[in-house]
ZAZAFI-445928 format. One record per atom (N, C-alpha, C): residue in one letter; x, y, z. Coordinates in steps of 0.001 Angstrom, whole numbers, plus 500000, padded with zeros to 6 digits. Layout:
BEGIN
AXYZ...
This chain:
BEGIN
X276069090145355045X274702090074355516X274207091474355851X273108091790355230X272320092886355542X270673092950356408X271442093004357963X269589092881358815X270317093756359735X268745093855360540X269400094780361956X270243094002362610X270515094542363655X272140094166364382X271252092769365429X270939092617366125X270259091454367117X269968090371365467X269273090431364802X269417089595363929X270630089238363147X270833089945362515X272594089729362010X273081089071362566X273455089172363915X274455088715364830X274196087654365087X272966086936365681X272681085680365807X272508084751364982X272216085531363571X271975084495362625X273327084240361901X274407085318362289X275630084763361561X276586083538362564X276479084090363787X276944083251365202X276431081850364628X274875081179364301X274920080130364260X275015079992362949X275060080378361780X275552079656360553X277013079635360468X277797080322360759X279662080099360841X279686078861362395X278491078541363138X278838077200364072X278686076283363586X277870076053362488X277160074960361932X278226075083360400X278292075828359954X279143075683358790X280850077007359116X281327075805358914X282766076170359139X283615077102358009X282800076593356512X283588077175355884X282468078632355267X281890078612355759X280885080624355631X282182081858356589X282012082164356022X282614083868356510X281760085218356163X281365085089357103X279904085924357348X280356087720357743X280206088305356965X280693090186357155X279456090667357556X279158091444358701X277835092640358817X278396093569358295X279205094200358305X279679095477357914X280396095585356432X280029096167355676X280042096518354171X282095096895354031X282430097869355737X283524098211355609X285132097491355728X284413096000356134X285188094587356319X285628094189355197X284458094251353840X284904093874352668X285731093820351596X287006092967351733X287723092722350824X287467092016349654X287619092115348314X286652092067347181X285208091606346997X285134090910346435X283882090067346032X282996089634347032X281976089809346996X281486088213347870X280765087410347177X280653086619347858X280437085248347613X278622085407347247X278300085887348283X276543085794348678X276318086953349219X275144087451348921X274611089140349684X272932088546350249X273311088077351828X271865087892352165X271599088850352858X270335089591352649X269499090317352856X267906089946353860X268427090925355059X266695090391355423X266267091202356140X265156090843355492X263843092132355731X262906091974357348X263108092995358061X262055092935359323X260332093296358244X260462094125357605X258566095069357303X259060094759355665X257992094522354798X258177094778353537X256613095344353054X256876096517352835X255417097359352455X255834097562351086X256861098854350987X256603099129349696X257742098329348775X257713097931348046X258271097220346919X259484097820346263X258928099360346075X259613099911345090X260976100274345947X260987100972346982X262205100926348026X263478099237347742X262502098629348244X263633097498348229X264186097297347016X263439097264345886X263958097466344514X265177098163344489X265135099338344735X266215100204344275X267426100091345227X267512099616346472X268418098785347490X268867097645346362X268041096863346274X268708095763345018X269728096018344246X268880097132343106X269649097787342042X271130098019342615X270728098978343731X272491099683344235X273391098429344198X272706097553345242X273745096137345302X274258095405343983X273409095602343150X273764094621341534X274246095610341268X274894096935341109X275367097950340491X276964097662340973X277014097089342253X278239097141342950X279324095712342917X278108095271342741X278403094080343131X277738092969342114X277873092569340717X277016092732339992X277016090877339835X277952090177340258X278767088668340120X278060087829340967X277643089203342401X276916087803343867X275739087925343741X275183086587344173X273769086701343760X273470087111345466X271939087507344934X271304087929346443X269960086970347166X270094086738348408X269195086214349076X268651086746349809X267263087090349427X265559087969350696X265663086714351562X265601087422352581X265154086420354061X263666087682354308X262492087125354259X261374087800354371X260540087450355859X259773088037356522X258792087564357400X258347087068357533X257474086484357862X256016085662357984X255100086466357271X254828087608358262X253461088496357562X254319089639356910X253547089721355611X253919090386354421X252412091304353843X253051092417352967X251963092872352618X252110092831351064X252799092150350905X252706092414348982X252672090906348569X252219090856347397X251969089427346704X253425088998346293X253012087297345980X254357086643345703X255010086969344018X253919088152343664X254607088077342209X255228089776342527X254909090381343088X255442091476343905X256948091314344426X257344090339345298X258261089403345514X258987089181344730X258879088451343686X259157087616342891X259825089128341283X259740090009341317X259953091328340478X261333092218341525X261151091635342039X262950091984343442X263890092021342476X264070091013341766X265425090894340863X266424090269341443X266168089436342530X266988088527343439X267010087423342684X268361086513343457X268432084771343318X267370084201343706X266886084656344862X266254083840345696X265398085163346888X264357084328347398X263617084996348436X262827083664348972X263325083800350441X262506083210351330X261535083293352536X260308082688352439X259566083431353546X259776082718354987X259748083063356103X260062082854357388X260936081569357234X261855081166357486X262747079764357113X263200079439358171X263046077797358381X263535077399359211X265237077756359395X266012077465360295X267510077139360140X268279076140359093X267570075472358744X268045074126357997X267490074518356713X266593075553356287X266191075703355089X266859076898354353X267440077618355302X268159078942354800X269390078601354446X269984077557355600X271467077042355211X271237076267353947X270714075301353890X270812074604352145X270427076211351330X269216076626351271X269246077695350619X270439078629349922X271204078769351255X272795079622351010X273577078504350269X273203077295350178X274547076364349566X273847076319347892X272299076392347925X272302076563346575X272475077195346214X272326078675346449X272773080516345940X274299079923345313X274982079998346272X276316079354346484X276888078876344911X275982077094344523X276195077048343735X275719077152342249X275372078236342114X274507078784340975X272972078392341036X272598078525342030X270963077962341830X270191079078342168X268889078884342450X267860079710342457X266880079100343660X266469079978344280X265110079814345345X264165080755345651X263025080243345504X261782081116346187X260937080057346290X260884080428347831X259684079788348567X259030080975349589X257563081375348947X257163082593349234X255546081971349733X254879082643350853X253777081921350536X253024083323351781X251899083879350913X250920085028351704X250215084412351992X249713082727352196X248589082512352907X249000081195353421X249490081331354266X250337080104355430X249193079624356957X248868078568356658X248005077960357133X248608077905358989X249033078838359643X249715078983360905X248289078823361630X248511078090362983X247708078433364294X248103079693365010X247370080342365494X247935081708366193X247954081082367780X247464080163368071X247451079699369594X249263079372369974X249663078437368729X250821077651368801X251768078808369070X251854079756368087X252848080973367832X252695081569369194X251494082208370006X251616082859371073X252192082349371768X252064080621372285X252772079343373001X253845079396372866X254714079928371550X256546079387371263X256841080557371949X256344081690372916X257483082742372826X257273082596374371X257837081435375351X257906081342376923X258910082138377044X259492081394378073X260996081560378931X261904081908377574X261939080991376845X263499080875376374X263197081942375325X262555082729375068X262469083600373959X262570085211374706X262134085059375848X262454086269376988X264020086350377194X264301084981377850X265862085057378369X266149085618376856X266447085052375614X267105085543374784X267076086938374336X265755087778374359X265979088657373840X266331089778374743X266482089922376615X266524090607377158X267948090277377400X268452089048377310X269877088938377573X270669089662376641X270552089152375021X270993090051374131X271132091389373881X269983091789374720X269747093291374220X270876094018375822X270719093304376694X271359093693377539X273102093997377217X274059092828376321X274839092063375910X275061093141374804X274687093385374156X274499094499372839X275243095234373411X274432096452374668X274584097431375030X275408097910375526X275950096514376378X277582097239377258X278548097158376367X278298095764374937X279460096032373785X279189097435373094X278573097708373153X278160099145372599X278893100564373552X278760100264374260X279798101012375316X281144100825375277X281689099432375557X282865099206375498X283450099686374051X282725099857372803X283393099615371407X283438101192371446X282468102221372036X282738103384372294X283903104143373062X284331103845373670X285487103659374941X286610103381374252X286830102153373588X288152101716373109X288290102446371988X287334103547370957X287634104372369928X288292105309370374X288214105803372030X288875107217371909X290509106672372379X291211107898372076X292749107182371485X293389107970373236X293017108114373800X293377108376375263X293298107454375921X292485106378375533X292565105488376252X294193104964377099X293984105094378675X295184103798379156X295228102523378460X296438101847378414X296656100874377700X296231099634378268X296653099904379618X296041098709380959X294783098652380389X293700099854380857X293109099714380917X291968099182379787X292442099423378205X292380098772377555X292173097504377287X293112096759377741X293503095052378192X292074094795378970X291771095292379866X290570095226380478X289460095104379832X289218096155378913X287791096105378212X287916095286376999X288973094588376577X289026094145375685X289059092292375859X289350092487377078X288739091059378477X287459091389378355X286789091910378827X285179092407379050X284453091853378108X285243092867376774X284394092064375416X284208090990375331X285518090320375389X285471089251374928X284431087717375529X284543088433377020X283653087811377816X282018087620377344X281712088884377184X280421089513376980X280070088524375473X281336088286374502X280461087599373574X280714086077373335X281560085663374642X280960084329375205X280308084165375286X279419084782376546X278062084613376725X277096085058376149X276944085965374850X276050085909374146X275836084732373239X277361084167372846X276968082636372112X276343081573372808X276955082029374118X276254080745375183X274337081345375229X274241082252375219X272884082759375555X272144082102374058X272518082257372718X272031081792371949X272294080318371547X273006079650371981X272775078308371901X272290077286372708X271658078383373969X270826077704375046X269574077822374457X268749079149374070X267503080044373903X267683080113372585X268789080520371900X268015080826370522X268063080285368938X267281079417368769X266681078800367852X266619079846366654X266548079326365526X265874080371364125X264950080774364602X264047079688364628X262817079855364452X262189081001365365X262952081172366623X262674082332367591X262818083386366727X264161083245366357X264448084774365423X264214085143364441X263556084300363710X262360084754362507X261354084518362591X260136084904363619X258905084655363798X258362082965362848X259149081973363903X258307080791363260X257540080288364094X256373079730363726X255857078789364366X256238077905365810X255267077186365831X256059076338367255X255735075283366655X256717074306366389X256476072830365393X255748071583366502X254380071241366255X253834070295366651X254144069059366527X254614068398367249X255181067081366463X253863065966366588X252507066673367117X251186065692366849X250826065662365821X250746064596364966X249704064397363861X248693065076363517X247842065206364533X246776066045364508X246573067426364481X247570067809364861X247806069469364390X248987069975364256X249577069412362910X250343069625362247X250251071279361392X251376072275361813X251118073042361008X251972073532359698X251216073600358505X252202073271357707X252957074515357225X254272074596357909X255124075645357992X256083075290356458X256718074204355957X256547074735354964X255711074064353572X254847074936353771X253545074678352444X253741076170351859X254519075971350925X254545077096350201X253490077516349222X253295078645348955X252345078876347779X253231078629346406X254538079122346728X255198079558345232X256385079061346170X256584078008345490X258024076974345696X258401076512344711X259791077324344363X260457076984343079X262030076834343544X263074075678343188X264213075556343433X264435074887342529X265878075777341840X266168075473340756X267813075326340906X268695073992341049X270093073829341431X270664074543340774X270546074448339641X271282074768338323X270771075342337135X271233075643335375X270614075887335259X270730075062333987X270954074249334160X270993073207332588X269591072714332754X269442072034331258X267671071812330619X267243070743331895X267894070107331944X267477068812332705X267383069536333740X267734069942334666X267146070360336241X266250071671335798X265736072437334993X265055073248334403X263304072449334413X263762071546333554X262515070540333065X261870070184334092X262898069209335566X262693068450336412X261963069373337038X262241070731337354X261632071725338193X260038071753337876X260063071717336451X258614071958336242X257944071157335905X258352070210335941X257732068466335770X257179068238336870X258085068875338019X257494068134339601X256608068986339775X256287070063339147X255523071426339686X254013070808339136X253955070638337873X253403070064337015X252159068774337583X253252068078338205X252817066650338657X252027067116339661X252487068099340679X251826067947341808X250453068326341975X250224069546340745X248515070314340239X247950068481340006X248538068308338879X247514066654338719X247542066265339342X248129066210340572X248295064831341700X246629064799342362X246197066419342406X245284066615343840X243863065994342743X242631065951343250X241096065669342738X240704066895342061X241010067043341057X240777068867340467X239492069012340474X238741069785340819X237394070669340697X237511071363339083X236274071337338057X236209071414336782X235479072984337659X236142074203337173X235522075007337659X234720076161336520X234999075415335499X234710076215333414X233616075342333492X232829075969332378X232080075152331311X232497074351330176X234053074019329846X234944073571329208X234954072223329427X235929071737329095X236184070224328938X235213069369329466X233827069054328928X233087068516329242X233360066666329326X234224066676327949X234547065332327438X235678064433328165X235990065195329492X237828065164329977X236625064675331736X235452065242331936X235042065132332920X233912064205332728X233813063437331517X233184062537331567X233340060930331763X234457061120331985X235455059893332514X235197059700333974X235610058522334386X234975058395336033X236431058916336432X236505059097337292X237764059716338309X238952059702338218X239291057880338570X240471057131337700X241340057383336963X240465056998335884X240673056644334056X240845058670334020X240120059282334249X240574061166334483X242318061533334931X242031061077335613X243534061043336808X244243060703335949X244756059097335480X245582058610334891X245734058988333655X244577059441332968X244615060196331384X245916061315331539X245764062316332729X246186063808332870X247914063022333585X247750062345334029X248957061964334272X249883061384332874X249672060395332484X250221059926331364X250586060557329906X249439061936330171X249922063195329060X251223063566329822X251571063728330825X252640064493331415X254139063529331036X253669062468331166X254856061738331046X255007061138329967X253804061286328852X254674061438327269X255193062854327152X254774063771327599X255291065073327493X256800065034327990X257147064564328668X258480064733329356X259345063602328140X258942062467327854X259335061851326792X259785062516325587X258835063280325000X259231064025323844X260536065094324365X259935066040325758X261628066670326107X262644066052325738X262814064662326168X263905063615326148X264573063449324986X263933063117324411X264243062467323161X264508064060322351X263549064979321998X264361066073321654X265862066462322035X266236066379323134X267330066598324090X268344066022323688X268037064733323745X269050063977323307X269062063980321716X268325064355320901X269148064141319494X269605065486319261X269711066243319912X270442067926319971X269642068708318764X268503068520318375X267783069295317710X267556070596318169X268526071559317635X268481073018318725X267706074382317326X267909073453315838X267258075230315596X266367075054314345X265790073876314480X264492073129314150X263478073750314617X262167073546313942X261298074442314407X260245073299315051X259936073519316451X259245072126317053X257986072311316913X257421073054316101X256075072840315622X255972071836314659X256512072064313829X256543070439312590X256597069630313748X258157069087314117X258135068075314759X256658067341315304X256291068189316335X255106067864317326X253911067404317007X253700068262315394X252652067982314577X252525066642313865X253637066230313852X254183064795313193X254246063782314033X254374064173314731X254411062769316366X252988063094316840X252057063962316791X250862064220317498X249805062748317642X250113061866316221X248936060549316137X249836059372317468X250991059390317146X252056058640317873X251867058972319632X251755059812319716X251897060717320901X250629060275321763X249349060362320945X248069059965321159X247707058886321567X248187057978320432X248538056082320571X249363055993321722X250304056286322148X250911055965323323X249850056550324305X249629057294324810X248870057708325786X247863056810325912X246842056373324801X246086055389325157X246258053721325099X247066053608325131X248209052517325369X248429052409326942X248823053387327685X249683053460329151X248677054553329911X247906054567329548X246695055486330781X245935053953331288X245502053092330701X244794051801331059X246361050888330851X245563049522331593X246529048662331870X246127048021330517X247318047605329732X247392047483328063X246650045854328239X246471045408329431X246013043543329063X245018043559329339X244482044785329444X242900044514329963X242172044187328599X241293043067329287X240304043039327834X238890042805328421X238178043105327378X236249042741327178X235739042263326365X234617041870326581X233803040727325403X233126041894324433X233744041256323601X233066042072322446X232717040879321284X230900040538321097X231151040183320110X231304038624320268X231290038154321898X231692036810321791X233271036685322095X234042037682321571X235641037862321567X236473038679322183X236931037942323296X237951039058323766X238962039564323130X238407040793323509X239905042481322595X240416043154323947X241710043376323532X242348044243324052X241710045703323977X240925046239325058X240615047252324897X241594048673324335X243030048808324766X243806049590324527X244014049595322724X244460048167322167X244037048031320772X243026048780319997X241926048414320424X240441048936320306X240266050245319904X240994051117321095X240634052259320985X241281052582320305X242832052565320228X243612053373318729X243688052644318116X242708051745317286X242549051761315872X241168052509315737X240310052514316949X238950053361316501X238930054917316475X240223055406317443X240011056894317378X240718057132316407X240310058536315898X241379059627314803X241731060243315209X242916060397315601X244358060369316251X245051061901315760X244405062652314644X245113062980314446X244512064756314332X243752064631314957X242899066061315189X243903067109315922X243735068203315514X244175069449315708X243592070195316674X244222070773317158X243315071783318663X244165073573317998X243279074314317209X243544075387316275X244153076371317849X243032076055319035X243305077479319991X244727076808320746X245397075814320480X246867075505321850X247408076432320709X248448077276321592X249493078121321183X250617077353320740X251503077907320059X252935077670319187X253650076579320497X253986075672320028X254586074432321065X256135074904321314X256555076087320505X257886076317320467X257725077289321777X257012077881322216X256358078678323819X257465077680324382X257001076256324668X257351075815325524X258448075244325572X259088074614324305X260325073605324435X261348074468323895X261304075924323081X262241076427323005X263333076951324090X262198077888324816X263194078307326050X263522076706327077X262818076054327188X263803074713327852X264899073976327103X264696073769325936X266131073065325688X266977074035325435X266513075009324685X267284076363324312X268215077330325358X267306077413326343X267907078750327492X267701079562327012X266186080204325832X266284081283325369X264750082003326452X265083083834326661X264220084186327609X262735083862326849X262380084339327596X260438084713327666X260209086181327924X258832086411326628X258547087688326684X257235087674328198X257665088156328704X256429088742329905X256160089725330338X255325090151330035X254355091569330256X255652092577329883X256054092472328301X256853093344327754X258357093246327975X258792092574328808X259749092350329150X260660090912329163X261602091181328771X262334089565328369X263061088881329707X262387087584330100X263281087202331369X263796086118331140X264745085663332049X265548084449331786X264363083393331942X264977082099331250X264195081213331959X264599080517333613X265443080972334023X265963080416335765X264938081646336120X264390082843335667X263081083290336377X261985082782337149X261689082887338360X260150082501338898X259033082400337691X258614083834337191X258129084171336485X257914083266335328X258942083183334696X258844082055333731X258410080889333870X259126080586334855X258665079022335221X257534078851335579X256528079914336102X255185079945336099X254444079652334884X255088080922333893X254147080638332568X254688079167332063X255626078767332239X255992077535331245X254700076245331641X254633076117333221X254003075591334023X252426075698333497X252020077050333266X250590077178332745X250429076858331147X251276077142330873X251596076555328743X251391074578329443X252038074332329523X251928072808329322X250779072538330362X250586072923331400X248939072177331866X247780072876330909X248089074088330119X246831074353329411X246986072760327878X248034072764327477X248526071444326379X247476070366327348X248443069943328724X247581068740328911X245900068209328703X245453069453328856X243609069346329784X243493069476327791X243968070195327322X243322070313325663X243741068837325044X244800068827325367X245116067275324455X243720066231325210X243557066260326556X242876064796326980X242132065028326618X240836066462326320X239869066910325675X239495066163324997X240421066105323696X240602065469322454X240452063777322469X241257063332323698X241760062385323686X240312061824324352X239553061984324820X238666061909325802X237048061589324783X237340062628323783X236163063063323220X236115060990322182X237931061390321658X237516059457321039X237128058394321946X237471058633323420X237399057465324105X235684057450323865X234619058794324593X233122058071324340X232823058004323317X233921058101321576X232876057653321097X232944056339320575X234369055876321245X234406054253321214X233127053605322346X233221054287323151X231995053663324071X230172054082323666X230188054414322650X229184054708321699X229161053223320909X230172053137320623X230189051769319170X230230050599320678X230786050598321838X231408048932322366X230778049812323772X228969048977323916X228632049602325046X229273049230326450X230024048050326283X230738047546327619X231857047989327841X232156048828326850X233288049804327668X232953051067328497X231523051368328672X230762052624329465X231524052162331484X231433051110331295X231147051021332869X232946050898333008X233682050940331824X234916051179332493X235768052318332275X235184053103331331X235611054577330926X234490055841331873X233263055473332162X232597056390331687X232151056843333341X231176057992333874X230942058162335040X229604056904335135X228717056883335906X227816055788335933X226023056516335311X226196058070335557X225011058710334918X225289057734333275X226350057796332742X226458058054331154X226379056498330669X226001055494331526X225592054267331069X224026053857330466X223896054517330790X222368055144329906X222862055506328178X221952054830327358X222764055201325820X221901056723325480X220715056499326616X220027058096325836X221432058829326513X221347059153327840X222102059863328225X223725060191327397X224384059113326989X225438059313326392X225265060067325593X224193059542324456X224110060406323203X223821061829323448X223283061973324265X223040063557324876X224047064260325295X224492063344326066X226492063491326512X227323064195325198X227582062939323645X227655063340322867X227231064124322198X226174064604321935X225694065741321266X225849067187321775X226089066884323054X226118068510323614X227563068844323385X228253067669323471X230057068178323135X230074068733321640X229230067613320769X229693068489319352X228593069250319100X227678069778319676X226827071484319610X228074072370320188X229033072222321346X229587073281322139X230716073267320876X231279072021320264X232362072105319533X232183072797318176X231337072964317361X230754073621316915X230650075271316993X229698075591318150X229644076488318328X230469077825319055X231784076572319227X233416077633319553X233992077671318154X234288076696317024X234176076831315842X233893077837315161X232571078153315221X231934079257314217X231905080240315090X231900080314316345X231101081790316793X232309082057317808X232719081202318688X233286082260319842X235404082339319261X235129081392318442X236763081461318069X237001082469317061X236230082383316107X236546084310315351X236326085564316200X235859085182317356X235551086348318189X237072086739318913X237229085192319048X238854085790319844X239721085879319821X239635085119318028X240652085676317327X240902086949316782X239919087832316654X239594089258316243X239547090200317725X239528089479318790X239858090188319602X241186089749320786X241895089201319669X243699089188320292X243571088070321199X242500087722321941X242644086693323142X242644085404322771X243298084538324014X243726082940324000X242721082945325140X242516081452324903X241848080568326220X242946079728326550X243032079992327878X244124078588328800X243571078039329680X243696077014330059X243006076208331153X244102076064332230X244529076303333317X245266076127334301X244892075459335729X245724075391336856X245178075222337987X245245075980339047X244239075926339960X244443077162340473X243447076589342412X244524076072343072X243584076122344626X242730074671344286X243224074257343379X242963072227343277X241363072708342355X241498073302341342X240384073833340691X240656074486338685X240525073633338103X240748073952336723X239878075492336540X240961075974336172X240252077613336009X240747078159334295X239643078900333921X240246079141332682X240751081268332838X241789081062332089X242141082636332261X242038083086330715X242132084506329893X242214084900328870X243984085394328996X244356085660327681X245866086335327767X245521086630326411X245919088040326061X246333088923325011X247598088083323942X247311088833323212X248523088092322188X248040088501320805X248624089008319555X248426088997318582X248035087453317955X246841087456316856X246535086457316294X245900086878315680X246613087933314394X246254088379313422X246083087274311856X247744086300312291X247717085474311026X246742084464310854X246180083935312240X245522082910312548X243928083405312053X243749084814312348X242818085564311695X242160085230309945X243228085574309256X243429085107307951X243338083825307619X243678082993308504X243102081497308062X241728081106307754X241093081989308603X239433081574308811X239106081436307677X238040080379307024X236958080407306412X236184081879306072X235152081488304967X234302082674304932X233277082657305409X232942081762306262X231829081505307009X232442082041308580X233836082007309017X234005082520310431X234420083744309945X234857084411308746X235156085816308792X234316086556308764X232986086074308119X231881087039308663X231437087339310001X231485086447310988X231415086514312691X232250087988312448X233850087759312686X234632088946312688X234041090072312146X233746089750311052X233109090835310065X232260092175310597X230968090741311153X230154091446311546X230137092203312795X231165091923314141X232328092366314736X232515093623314646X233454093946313599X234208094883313186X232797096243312955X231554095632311888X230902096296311500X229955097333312732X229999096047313413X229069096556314488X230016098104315494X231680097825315624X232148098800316014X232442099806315231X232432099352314187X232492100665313035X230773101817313005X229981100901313545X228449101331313421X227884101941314694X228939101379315458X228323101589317148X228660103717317096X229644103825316897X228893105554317328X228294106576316497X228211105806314662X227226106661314583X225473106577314854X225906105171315239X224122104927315133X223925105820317197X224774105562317951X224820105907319108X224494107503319058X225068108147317729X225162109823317934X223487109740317272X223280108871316416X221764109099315551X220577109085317087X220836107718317861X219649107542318734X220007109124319682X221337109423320153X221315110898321170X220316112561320420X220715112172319297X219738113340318539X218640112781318434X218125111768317981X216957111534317884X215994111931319482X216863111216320237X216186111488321926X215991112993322599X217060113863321660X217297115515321820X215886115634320962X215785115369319810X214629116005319101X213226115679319554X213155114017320396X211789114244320807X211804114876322329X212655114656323364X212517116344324121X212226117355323796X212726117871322769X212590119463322559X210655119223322150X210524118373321293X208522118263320647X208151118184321833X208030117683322936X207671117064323977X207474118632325040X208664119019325160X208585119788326566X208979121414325422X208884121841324584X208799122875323691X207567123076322221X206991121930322155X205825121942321390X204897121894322193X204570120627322168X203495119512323051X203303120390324648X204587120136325157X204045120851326502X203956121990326486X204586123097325759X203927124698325666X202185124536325091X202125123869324176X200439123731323588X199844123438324911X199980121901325367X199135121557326703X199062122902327642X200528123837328078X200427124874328471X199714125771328756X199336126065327416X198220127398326675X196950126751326952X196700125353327201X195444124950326580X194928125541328080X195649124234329118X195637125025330550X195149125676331253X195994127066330271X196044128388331356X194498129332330367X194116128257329495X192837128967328783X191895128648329635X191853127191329718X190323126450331073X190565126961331959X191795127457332996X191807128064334072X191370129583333985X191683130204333071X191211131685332846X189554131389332936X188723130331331700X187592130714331714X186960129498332871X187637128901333759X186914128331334766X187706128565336115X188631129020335879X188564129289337475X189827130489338179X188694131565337075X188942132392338103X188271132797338817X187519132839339087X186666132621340259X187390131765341516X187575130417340622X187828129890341963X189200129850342354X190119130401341906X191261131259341900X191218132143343096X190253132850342675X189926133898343967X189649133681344947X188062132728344775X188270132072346349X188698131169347037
């Protein structure tokens, strides 16, 4: 363990009380081979780059144990700041019970970060936790420190009497009686890592741990890989998302519900296809075919198990199974040109192969990764229901009594629908021809993610040169004209700067020397005189 000494000490005192089989070293010079675990914890974390290179030394030395950040409460660097440490794990202020499992997952090959810069704390509660018992502890300790600090000075020099020895070595021993007794009266974790004071009212509950970036990963096989980001996954859909784009118009035209359960039920054919990939050991197949081939299948199920499959309506005099209905009426089998390569996502999970990020290749047991994997498949979900969304109104175009069970209640109106409809295929259209050669000629993707219970769209770089070449000759002229316009932009830019040089110079070297002369002629023959007086 690497902290100052009052921390160290107490936090190793109660994890070797509570767990019997830890053998906890402060001192580097105790160490007989290996260890097991290198926890690390930080009082201040400002600059980044410092702790970095502390890291490095430790993986240089020690290259087998993984390492655990024990971090503060208040922090000054972001969780992806954090998260670039090159640690197992980093945790922010932790309870006692969360650091110990923590150490048992390090332990057994797992991974943790639970990091969070905007922790919803009361400052009333926190001033409240530090009474009596946080005084007694830290003035007792520090007191307790000091005379062992003396005594351990004393018994180094080799003059020591031997008696007298026996004595201070009674003393000690005394002294760290009662510092265990002092900390298992007074001191709690939570004292000794600036936590909270836990409300046990309902009503002001503070949520100590609501992480921003909570990732725990046991192991590192596909299946607890997947599960990690399945639950991560689930929990963005769980909340009422705010549509915060001009995008998926057709995904938000659904009433609430039938929205919800759409974005859910993509997730859990999605995890289906993991499965079943998984299990038939398809490892060096290329899962773009695949996906492309199951895409109508994939579709049909979803609208199968987003509605309850026995529901039916009069259509016609005749009750239909609405779920029927719709996949035989939608076409199932539409393409979305802007979702990226599907192998993004299921390669490195069944595979264990890294991810390129911002130039650099990381594992997939990375934070990092598991972020982007997380934003690859919710950008898949919101594009697939898009799709999936766009057939549902236009089954409720053909079977108007399915409006009041798909649709919001504005769009029961048939003008309104059709307006509904028409503005989706003007926008669909007009990403088609105009804004998709644009971004394909200028390297960028559109992703849809979540972000603070709010669908947000981000851009990301990426070559999409080949995808370029696909276009039509109707979208390569967009590009075209693109290209032309930057090929045109500085000489026509150098033409208008001379042109603007040449009418200055007529202006204030022709024109205004003439006006000049004309001037100083009427003033000569009118007023000099009045010049004079």
């Amino acid at each position: 363990m690497i902290a100052p000494s009052l921390l160290g000490e107490s936090l190793a005192l109660q994890l070797t009380s509570q767990e019997n089989n830890l053998e906890i070293i402060l001192d580097k010079k105790d160490i007989n081979g290996l260890p097991k675990l290198i926890l690390f914890c930080l009082e201040d974390v400002e600059l980044s780059s410092s702790i970095k290179i502390e890291i490095l030394k430790l993986k240089e030395r020690w290259d087998q144990s993984p390492i655990l950040i024990v971090i503060p409460k208040n922090i000054k660097l972001s969780s992806h700041d954090l998260m670039t440490f090159g640690s197992e794990g980093v945790i922010q202020d932790p309870t006692f019970e969360l650091l110990r499992d923590t150490i048992n997952i390090l332990l057994g090959g797992g991974r943790v970060f639970k990091i969070n810069n905007e922790t919803n704390y009361n400052a009333d509660s926190i001033h409240n936790s530090y009474g009596l018992g946080h005084w007694l502890l830290t003035s007792g300790l520090s007191q307790i420190n000091k005379d062992i600090h003396m005594i351990d000075h004393v018994i180094e020099k080799e003059s020591i009497n031997t008696f007298y020895l026996f004595i201070l070595i009674g003393r000690k021993r005394e002294l760290l009686t009662a510092k265990r007794l002092i900390i298992w009266l007074w001191g709690p974790l939570e004292v000794l890592i600036e936590s909270p004071f836990k409300n046990t009212s309902n009503e002001n509950i503070n949520l100590i741990n609501k992480y921003s970036t909570d990732i725990t990963i046991k192991d590192s096989s596909s299946n607890e890989l997947w599960n990690v980001i399945y639950k991560r996954v689930r929990e963005r859909l769980n909340d009422d998302l705010t549509n915060s784009t001009d995008e998926l118009v057709a995904l938000y035209s659904l009433n609430k519900s039938k929205r919800t359960n759409l974005l859910r039920t993509l997730l859990q054919e999605f995890s289906i296809i993991i499965s079943n990939l998984d299990s038939k050991n398809i490892r060096d197949k290329g899962f773009d075919a695949i996906i492309q081939s199951i895409t109508s299948e994939l579709r049909a199920n979803t609208l199968r198990n987003f509605i309850n499959s026995y529901d039916r309506l009069q259509k016609n005099g005749v009750d239909v199974l609405i779920s029927d209905f719709l996949v035989h009426n939608a076409e199932l089998g539409v393409l979305d040109d802007e979702l990226p390569s599907i192998d993004l996502i299921i390669n490195p999970i069944l595979n264990n192969k890294p991810i390129l990020i911002d130039g650099e290749y990381l594992s997939i047991e990375d934070p990092r990764s598991i972020i982007q994997l997380e934003t690859f498949i919710l950008n898949w979900i919101f594009r697939t229901a898009e799709i999936v969304s766009e057939e549902i109104i236009s089954s409720c175009s053909q079977w108007p009594e399915l409006r009041k069970y798909f649709l919001n209640k504005e769009l029961l109106s048939t003008r309104e629908l059709e307006r509904k409809r028409n503005h989706i295929n003007t926008n669909n259209q007009l990403q088609n021809l105009f804004k998709k050669p644009v971004r394909l000629y200028e390297s960028k993707r559109l992703y849809f993610t979540v972000k603070n219970k709010k669908i947000e769209k981000i851009v990301i770089l990426e070559p999409r040169d080949d995808e370029l070449k696909k276009l039509d000759w109707s979208q390569r002229q967009i590009a075209f004209i693109i290209e032309l316009r930057d090929a045109l932009a500085p000489q026509v830019q150098a033409i208008i700067q001379y042109l603007g040089d040449l009418i200055v110079l007529i202006l204030t070297k022709v024109i205004g020397r003439s006006i000049g002369l004309i001037g100083r002629g009427i003033a000569q023959g009118m007023g000099r005189n009045l010049s004079k007086g």
